[in-house]
Each structure stands twice: as structure tokens, then as C-alpha cells.
C-alpha positions in Angstrom: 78.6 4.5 -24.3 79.7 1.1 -25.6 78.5 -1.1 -22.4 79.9 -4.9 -20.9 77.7 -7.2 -19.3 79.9 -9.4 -16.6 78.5 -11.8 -14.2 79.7 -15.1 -11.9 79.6 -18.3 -13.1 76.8 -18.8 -9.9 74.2 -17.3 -12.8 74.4 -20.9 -14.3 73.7 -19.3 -17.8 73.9 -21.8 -20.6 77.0 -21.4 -22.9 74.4 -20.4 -25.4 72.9 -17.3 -23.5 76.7 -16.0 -22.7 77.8 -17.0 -26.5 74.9 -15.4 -27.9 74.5 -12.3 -25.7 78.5 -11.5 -25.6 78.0 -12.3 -21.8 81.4 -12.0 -19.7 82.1 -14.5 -16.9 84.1 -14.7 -13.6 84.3 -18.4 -12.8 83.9 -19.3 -9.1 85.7 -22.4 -7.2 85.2 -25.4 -5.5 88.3 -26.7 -2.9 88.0 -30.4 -3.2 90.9 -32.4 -1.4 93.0 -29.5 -1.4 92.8 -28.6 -5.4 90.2 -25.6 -6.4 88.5 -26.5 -9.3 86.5 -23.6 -11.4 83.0 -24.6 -11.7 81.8 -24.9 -15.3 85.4 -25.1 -16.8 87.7 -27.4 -14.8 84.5 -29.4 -13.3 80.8 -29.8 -14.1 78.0 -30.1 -11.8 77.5 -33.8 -12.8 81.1 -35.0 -12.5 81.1 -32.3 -8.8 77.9 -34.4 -7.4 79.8 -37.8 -8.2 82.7 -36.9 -6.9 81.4 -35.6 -3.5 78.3 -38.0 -2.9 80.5 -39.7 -0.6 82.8 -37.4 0.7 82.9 -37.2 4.5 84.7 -33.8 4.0 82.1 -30.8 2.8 83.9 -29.2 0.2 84.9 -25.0 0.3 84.3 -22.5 -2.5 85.9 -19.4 -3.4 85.5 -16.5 -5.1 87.1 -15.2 -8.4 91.0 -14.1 -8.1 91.7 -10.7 -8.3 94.5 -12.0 -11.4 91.1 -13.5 -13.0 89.3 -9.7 -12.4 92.0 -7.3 -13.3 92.4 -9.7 -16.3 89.0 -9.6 -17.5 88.7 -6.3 -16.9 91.9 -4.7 -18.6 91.0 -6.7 -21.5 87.5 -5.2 -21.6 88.3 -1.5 -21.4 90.3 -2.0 -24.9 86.9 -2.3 -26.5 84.3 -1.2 -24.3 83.4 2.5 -21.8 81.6 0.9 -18.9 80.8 -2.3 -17.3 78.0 -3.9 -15.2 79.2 -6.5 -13.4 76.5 -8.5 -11.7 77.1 -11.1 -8.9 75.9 -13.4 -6.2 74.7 -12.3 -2.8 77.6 -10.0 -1.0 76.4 -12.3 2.1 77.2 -15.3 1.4 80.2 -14.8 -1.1 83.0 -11.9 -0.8 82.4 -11.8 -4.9 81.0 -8.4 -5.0 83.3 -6.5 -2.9 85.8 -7.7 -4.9 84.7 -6.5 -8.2 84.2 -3.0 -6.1 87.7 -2.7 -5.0 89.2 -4.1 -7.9 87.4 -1.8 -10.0 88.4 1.1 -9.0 91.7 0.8 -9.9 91.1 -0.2 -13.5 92.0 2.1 -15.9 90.4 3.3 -18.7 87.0 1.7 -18.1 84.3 2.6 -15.3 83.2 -0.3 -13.3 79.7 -0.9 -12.1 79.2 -4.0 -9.7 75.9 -4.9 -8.5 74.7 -6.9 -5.7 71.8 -9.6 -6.9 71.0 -10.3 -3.3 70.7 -13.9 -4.1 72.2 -16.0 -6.7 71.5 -18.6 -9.3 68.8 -18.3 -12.1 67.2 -15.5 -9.9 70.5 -13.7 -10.5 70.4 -14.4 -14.2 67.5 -12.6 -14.9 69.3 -9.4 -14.0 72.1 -10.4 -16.5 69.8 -11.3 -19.3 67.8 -8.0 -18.7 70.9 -5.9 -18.5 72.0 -7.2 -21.8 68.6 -6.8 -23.2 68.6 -3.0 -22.0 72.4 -2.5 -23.6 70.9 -3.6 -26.9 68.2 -1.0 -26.9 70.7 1.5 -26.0 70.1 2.4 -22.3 72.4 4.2 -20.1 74.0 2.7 -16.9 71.6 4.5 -14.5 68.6 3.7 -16.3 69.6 -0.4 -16.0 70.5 0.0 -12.1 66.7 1.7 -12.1 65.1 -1.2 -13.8 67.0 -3.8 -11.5 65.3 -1.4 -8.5 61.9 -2.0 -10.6 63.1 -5.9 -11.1 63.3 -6.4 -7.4 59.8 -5.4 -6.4 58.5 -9.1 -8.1 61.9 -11.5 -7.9 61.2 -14.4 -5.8 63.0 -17.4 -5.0 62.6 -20.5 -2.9 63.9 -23.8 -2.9 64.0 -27.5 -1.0 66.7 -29.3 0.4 67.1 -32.8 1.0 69.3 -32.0 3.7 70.0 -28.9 5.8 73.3 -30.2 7.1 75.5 -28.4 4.5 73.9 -25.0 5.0 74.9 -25.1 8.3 78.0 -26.7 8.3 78.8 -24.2 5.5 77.4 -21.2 7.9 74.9 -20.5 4.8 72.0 -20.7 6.8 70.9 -17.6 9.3 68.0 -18.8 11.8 69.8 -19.0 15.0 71.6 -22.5 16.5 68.7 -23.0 18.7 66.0 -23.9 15.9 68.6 -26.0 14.1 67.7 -29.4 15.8 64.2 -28.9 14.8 64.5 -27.8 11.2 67.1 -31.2 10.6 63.6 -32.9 10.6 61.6 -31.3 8.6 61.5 -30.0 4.9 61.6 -26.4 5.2 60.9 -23.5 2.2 64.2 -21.4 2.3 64.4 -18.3 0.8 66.7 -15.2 0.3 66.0 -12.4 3.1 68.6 -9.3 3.2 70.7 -11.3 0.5 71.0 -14.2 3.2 69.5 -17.8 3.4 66.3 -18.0 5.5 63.5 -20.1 6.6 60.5 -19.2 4.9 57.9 -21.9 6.2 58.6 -24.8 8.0 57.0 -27.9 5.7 56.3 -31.4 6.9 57.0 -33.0 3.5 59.0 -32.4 1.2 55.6 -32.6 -1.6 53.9 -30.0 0.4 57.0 -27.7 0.5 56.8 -28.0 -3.9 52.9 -27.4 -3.7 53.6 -24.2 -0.9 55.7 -23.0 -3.5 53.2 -23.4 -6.8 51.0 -21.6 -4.4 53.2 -18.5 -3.9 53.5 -18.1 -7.7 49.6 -19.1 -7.9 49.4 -15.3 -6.1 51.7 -13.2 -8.1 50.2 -15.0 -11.4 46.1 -13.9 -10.2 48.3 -10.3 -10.4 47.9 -10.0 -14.0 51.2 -9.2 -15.0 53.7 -11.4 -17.4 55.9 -13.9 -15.4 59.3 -15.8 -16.4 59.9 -19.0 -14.1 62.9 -21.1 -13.8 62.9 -24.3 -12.2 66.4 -25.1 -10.3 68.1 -28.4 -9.1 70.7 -29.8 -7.7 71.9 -32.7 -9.9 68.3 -34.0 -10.3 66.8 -33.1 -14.1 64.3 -35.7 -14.1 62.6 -34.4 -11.2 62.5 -30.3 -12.1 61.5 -31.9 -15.9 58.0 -33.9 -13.9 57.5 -30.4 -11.8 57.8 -27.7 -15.1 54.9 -30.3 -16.9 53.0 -29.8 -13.7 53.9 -26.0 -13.6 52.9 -25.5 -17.1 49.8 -27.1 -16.9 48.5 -25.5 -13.6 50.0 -21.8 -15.3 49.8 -21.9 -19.0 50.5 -18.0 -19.0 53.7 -18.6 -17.2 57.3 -19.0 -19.1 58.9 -22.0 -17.6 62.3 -22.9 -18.0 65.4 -25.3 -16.0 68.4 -24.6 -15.0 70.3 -26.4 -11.7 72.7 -25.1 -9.3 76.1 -25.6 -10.0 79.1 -26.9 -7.7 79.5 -24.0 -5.9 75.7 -23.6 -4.3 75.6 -27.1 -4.8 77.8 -27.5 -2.6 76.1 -26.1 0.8 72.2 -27.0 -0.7 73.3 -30.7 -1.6 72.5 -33.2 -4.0 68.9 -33.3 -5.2 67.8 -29.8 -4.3 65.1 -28.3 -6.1 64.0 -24.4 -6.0 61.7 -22.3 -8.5 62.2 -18.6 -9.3 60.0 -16.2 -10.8 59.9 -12.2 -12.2 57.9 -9.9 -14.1 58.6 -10.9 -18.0 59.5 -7.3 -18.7 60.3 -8.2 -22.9 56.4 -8.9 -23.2 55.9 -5.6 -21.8 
């Protein structure tokens, strides 16, 4: 069975890893003043973070059109049996229940979609594996097994300058009454049933980074091979200064960067920073 690897654009692969890997993408979109933009081909995330810093407006996203899916799709089922479409958190994105629906109606190719429960680099590491697994000739069932095995070690966290977006954007699930109190603070947020959570409430926003070099400090002393990536929001410099940090604390530990485009961008803001982590399964 001749296999297709498909994911969002809100993986924030480089165009090298979806060159290379003959990786398929359905580009979200930003609504800015009325005009939806696809992230990564009409706008990137340096030109999005100019253009908004000053917006008084928080921009909207939306998810692929069903023209872009059908497209993709009927064009993939001339060369290929099956694909595994991977995607951002069904809970804070309608993504994945489109690529379900519209999948079943495609003909001559079976559809698989699956539901990262989170999004970004974290939801990357399902895409690069899944290609990985294609090459060596695995079946559909035994990928969707390994992304069962995969889960068991993903984590992710990040650190936002601001909360405001997340709640104005309706990201953010802790309950109106605690919202006052969190605006103050610099809280760990994490993915909990594929929605945004508090983790730990952090008085600084240099403790919250060290809380989180601690969490990987723990699944590190495990023994087992880890892959990190290092995420922000429009702010390079900074994830460059923590990876040096990382990778001298964790010299076992694969490092890498990557930043969150205009769609999460959007609700986590300018100057976010997050770090996540799996089992490296290809030193296995």
C-alpha cells in the first residue's frame, strides 16, 4: 500500500522537512481586516506579528476549505492507496472533523485523519514519525499504534507574555472566575484533553522557563532517548539563548527551534515561548 503523509500548516515544518519527506499540507488562515490570509503562503509569521502588534482588533483563524481538501485529496488518490492526515487539536480548531467528513466521500483513496491533541512542533513529531514508518514499509494500523505508543512521553508547555488573547480567543479552559488572577502572573500552560490548560501558576516568567527544564530534567533521569523542540512566538533570539542553556544542562537531549506561526500566534501572542519533548524513537 503506497501511503500519503498530510498535515496542517499549524505543524510549522520547515519547507525542507515537507520538500524532502514528500510531506502534503493543508494551509490554515488568519482574518485580518476582513481578508484571510494562508499562513506560510500568503503571509509569514514575521510580516503577521508586524502587522498585528498594534492592532486593537485580535485577529480570527480558520480552518482549511473543503475546495482546498477535496483538492488535495482527489489529486492524491491518482498516485497513492491511503492517507494519514494529521492535524491540530479537534478542540481548538474544527480542522479534523473536516478531513473526517470530507474523506469519506473521496473516491478511490482511503482517508485516515488523526487528532494530535495539540498542535505545533509537538504535532510535528507525529508527521515526521509517520513518514519515517511509511519509508520502512509499515501498514496504516501499525502507525496509529505507534502514535498510541508516542503519546505516553509527548509533552508540551509554553509561556505567554500575555493571557489576553487566549481568552479573548476562547483558547483558554480554566473557568472565568480564575481569569483575573492568572492576567497577573506567568502561568505554565499545557495541552489537557486536546484543550489549553493551566499547568502551574509561576510568579515570573524566568521561573516558569526553569519549571519547565525541570519537567524535562525528570523524563531525561528516565533513561530513554528524547527529541526537544524549542517554540516561539516571533522571538528567535530568545529560544536561540534557552537551546544553549538546554543543551548544556542535557547534552543527551536533541534540541531543535521552531516558532508558532500566525495562526497560534495569534491567541498566544508575540513573544511566546514553549518547549516540547518525545521519546527519539529513530535511535531506538
Amino acid at each position: 500500500m503506497k501511503i500519503a503523509v498530510v498535515t496542517d500548516s499549524t505543524a510549522y515544518l520547515t519547507e525542507e522537512q515537507y520538500q524532502d519527506n514528500h510531506i502534503y499540507r493543508l494551509p490554515l488562515s488568519v482574518v485580518v481586516n476582513g481578508e484571510a490570509l494562508k499562513e506560510e503562503a500568503d503571509i509569514t509569521s514575521e510580516k503577521y506579528f508586524d502587522l498585528i502588534r498594534y492592532s486593537d482588533k485580535l485577529p480570527t483563524s480558520s480552518q482549511p476549505t473543503i475546495g482546498d481538501i477535496e483538492s488535495l485529496f482527489t489529486e492524491l488518490a491518482k498516485d497513492y492507496d491511503a492517507i494519514i492526515s494529521i492535524h491540530l487539536s479537534s478542540k481548538i480548531s474544527g480542522t479534523y472533523q473536516s478531513i473526517a467528513s470530507v474523506g469519506q466521500y473521496i473516491k478511490g483513496i482511503q482517508v485516515y485523519p488523526y487528532d494530535s491533541g495539540l498542535s505545533c512542533a509537538a504535532q510535528g513529531y507525529f508527521v515526521l514519525e509517520a513518514v519515517r514508518l511509511v519509508q520502512e514499509g509499515a501498514s496504516v494500523q501499525e502507525i496509529f499504534n505507534h502514535f498510541d505508543r508516542m503519546q505516553q512521553s509527548l509533552k508540551a508547555y509554553f509561556v505567554v507574555d500575555d493571557l489576553k488573547n487566549l481568552v479573548r480567543g476562547g483558547r483558554l479552559s480554566n473557568g472565568a472566575a480564575s481569569i483575573g488572577t492568572l492576567l497577573k502572573i506567568k502561568p505554565i500552560l499545557h495541552f489537557e484533553d486536546k484543550q489549553i490548560v493551566v499547568f502551574e501558576k509561576i510568579r515570573t516568567h524566568k521561573k516558569a522557563l526553569k519549571r519547565i527544564e525541570e519537567l524535562l530534567g525528570n523524563d531525561v533521569s528516565k533513561g530513554y532517548p528524547i527529541v526537544s523542540t524549542i517554540i516561539h512566538a516571533n522571538a528567535e533570539d530568545k529560544a536561540l539563548i534557552w537551546k544553549e542553556k538546554l543543551e548544556s544542562l542535557y547534552p543527551e537531549v536533541t534540541f531543535n527551534i521552531s516558532y508558532f506561526g500566525p495562526v497560534i500566534g495569534t491567541h498566544l501572542g508575540e513573544g511566546a515561548l514553549g518547549m516540547t519533548w518525545v521519546e527519539d524513537f529513530s535511535k531506538n
